[in-house]
VOGUMI-608670 format. One record per residue: residue in one letter; x, y, z of N, C-alpha, C in turn. Coordinates in steps of 0.05 Angstrom, whole numbers, plus 5000, padded with zeros to 4 digits. Layout:
aXYZXYZXYZ/...
END
This chain:
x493654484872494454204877497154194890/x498254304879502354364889500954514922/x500254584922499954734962498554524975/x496954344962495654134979497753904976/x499353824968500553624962503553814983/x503953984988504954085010504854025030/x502854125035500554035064500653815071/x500053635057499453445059502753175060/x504053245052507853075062508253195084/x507153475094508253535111507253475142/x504453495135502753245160503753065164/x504652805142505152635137507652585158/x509952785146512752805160512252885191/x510553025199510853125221508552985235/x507452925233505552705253506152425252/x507052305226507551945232510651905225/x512252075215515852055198517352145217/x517352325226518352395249519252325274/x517152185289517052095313518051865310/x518851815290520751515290523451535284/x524051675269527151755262528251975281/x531151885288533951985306533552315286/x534652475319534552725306535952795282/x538252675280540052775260538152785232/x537652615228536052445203533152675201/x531752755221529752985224530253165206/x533253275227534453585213535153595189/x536853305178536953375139534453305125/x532353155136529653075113528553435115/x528553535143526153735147528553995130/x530253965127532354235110531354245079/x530753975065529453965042527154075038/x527354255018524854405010521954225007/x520054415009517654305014516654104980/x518054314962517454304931519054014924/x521054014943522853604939521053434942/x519853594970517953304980515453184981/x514053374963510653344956510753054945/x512852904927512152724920514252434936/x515052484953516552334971514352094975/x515151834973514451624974516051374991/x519051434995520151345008522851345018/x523051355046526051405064527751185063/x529651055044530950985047534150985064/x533550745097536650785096538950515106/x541250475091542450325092545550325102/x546550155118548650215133550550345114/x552350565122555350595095554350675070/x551650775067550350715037548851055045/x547951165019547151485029544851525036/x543351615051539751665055538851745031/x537751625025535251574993532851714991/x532651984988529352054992528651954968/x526451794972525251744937523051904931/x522651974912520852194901519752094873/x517451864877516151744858518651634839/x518751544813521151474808523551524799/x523951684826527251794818527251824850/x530651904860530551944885533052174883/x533252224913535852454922536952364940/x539152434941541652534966541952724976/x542352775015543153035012545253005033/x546053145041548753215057547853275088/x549953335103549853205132548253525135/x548053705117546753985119543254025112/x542453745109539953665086540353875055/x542753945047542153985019542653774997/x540553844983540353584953542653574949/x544253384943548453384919547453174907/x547753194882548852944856551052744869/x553652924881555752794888554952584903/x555952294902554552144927555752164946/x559252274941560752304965560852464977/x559352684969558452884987555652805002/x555352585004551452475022551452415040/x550752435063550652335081550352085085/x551651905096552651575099550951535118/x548751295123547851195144549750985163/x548851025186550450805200549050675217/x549850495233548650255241547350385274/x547850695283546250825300543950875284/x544150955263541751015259539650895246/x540250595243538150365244537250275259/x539550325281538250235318536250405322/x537750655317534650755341532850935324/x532850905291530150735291528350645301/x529750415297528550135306527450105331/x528350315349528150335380525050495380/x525450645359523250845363520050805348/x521350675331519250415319517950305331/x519650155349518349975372517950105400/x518650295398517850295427519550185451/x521750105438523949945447522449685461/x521249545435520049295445519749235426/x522049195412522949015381521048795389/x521548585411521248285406517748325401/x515848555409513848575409513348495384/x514648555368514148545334515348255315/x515848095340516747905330515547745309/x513047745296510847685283511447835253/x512048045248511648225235515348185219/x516148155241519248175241520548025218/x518047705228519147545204517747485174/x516447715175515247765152516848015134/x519448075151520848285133520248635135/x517448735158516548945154514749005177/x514749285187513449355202511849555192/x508549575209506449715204507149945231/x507250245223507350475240505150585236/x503750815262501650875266500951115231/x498951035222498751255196498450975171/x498950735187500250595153501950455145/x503950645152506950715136507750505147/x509050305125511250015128513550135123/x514449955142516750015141518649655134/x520249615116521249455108523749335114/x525049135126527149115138528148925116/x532148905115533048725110534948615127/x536548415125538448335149538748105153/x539347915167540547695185537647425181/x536847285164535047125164536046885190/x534246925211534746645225531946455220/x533046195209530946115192531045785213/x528645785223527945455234525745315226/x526145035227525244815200523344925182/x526245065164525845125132523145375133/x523545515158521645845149523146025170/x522946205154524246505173523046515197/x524846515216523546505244523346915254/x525247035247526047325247527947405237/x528047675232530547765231533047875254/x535147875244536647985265538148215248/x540648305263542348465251542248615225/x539748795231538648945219540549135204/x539449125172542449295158542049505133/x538249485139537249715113533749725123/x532849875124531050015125528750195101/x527050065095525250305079522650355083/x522850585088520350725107519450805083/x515650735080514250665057511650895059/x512051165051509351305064506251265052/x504951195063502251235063500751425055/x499151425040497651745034494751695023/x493951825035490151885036489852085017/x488751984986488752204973485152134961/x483652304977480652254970480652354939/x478352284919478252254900480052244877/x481952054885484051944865482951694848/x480251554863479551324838477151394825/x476551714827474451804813473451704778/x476151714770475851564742474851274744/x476051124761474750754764472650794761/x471150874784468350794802465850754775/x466550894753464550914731464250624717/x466750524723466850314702466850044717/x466850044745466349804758462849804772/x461949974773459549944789457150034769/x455649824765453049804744450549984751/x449249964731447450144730445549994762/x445349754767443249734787444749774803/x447149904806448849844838451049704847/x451149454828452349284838455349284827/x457549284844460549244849461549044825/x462949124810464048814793466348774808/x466048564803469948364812472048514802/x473348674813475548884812478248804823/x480448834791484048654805484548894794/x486249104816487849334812491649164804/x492649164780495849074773496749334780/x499149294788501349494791503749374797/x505249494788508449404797508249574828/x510849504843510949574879510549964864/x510350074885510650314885509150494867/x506950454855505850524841502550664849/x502650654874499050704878497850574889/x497750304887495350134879494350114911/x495350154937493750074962492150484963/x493750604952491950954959489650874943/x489250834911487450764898485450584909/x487350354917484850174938482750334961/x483850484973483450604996481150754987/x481050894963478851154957477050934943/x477450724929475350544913473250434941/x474650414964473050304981471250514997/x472950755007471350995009468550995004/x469551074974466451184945465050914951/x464650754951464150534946462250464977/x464150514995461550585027460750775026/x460651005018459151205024456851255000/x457651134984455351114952455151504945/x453451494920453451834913450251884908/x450152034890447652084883446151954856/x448351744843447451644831448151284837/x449751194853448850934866448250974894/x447250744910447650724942450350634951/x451150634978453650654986452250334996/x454850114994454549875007456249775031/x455549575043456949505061459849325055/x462149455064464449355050466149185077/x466648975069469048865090471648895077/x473949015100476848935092478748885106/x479548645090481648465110484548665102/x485348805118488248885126490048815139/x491648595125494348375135496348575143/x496448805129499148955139498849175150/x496249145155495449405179495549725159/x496349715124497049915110493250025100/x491749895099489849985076487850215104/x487550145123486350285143488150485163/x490450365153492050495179490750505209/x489550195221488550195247490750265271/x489750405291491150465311489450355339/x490150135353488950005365485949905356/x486849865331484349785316482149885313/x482250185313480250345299481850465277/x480550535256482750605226482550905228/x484150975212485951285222485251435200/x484451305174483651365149480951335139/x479651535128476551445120475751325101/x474351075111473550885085470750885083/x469551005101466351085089465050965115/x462751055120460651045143460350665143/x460550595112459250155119460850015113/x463550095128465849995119467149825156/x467149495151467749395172470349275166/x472349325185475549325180476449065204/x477548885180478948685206483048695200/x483448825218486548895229487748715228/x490748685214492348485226491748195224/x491048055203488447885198489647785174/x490747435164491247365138489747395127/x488847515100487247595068485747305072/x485847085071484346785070482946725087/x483046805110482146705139480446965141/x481047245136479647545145477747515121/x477347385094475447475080473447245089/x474246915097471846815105470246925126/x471946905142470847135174468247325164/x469147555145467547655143464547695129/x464847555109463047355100460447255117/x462447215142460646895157460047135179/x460447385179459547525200458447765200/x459347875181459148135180457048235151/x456548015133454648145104455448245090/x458148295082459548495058457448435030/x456948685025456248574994459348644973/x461548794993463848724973466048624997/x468048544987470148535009473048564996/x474248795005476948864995479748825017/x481548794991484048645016486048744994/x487848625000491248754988493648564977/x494148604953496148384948496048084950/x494747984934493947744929496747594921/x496147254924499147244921499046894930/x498746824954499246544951496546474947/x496946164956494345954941492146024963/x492745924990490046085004488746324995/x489546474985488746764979485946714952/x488146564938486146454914483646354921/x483946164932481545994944479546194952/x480346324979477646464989477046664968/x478146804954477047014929474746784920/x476046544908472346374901470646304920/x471846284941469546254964467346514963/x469046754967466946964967466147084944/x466347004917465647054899462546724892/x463546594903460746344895458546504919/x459746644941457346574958455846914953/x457046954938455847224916456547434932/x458647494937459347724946461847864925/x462448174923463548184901467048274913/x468548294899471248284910472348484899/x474348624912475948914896478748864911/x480248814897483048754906485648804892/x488448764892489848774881492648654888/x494148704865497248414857498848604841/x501348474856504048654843503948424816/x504848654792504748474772505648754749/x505848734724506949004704503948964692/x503548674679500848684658500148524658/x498048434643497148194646497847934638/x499247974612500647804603503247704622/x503847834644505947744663504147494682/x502047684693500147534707498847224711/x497947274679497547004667499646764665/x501746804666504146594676505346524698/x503746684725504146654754502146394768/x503746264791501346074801500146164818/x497646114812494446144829492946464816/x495446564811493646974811492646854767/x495146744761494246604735490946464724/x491046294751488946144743485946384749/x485846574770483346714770482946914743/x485046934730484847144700483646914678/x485446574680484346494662481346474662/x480646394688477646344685476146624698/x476946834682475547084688474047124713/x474947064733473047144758472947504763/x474647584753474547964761472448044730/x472348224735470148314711471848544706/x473548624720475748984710478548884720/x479149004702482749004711483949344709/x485649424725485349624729489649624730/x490149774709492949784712493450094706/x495650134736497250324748500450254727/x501250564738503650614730505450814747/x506850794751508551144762509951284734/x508151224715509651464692506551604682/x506651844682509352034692509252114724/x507251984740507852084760506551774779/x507451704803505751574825503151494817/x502251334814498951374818497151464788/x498951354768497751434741495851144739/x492851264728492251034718492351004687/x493250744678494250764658491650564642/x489750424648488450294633486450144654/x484150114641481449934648480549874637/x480849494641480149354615477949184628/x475949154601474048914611474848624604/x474848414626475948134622474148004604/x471548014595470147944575471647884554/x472248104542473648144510476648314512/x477048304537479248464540479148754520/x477148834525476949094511478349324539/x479449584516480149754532478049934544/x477449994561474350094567475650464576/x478650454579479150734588481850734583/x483950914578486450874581487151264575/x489151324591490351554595491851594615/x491751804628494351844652492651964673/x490851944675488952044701491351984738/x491552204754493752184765492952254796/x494152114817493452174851494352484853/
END
């Protein structure tokens, strides 16, 4: 597992991490041992502030030599070159191309990987029009880890086949879009004990497929139809009205449109597998709109993540019936 989980940051780093970050920033990530970075989740960097490797939940510093120091004053300081060109390399040096994305706080890179900006809100009548004067950066990695929701799949799909209404909780950083990613996999490609169905998924942040001119970069199974770049409300009617899903999965649920079409495609009997930043349920249940689909049980599983002890723990699967625990342990990506 430790040699594939090698392998595998290090594809990661050298095919989509790389080609975006200033050399300097190359030479100290790539000086860190391989054994730092198996669990590297995210590049933090901030003007005057030290480069952050995060490594599930804890992170490092290292020095202008890439070695790990405690010291922070021994860390290497980011500066405002090396958010530019970034940013240059990000884009392609065609920032304004991204102007869309911009004022949503975050950019989608080829593989997935968001990248998160903070900075300069220029805001016209009363909504963020973009950002400017860009002043922190967190590069968010992506990772394809096939049979990581091997434990789910037992407990959402019935003996005739059929998908229940599936809400993956997680707090940020925890799993929950890799887990998405393999639930939809298994789920198109079916096994030897169900059939594989036809799945639609609306990907708003371009993260759950990683499309690259809109073919996806990641395997979600042979009957799996992917709409790119596409709001969650507008991409699940779409596909509905076009395409036949007998499920349709999407990401981070959250405002009131979102709600709505989950009942749209849940009345017109299609089944839904999705997920919401949230700790538990009892948080949940006091949020507007994600509140009201728990009170009136529209999911049939709730599926809560953790990063203890590691990324990608599942920590519990409950049935919304009786809120019984139907699984709970540390099963891990």
């Amino acid at each position: 597992m430790t040699d594939n989980k090698n392998i595998l940051i290090k594809k990661i780093l050298e095919q989509s991490i790389y080609p975006v970050l200033p050399e300097q920033l190359i030479s100290m990530i790539s000086a860190v041992s391989l054994e730092h970075l198996r669990d590297l989740t995210e590049i933090r960097l901030r003007i005057n502030q030290p480069l952050l490797l995060v490594l599930g939940n804890q992170d490092i510093t290292v020095n202008p030599m890439g070695k790990v120091v405690v010291n922070y004053n021994e860390a290497y300081l980011c500066n405002q070159d090396d958010i530019q060109r970034t940013l240059q390399l990000m884009s392609k040096n065609s920032l304004y191309a991204f102007e869309h994305q911009l004022k949503m706080g975050f950019l989608t890179i080829d593989g997935g990987h968001r990248i998160g900006l903070t900075g300069q809100a220029i805001i016209d009548a009363g909504e963020v029009k973009t950002l400017r004067s860009i002043n922190g950066l967190n590069i968010r990695l992506a990772r394809e880890v096939k049979g990581c929701a091997d434990q789910i799949i037992p407990y959402i799909i019935t003996k005739e086949g059929q998908v229940l209404n599936t809400l993956i909780i997680s707090p940020p950083r925890c799993g929950k879009t890799t887990i998405l990613r393999d639930l939809i996999r298994q789920i198109s490609m079916g096994s030897n004990i169900y059939k594989g169905l036809p799945v639609g998924v609306v990907d708003e942040r371009s993260e759950i497929a990683a499309c690259k001119s809109g073919i996806s970069t990641v395997d979600l199974g042979i009957r799996t139809d992917v709409l790119d770049n596409c709001p969650k409300a507008m991409g699940m009617l779409m596909l509905i009205r076009s395409m036949s899903p007998a499920v349709v999965a999407t990401d981070e649920l959250g405002r009131a449109e979102d709600i709505h079409a989950v009942r749209e495609a849940l009345n017109a009997g299609v089944s839904v597998v999705t997920t919401v930043h949230g700790k538990d349920l009892s948080e949940l249940l006091h949020r507007p709109y994600v509140g009201e689909l728990l009170e009136n049980k529209y999911f049939h599983r709730y599926i809560l993540l953790s990063d203890d002890p590691r990324v990608g723990t599942i920590k519990k699967i409950i049935d919304s019936n009786n809120n019984k625990i139907l699984w709970e342990g540390a099963k891990k990506c």
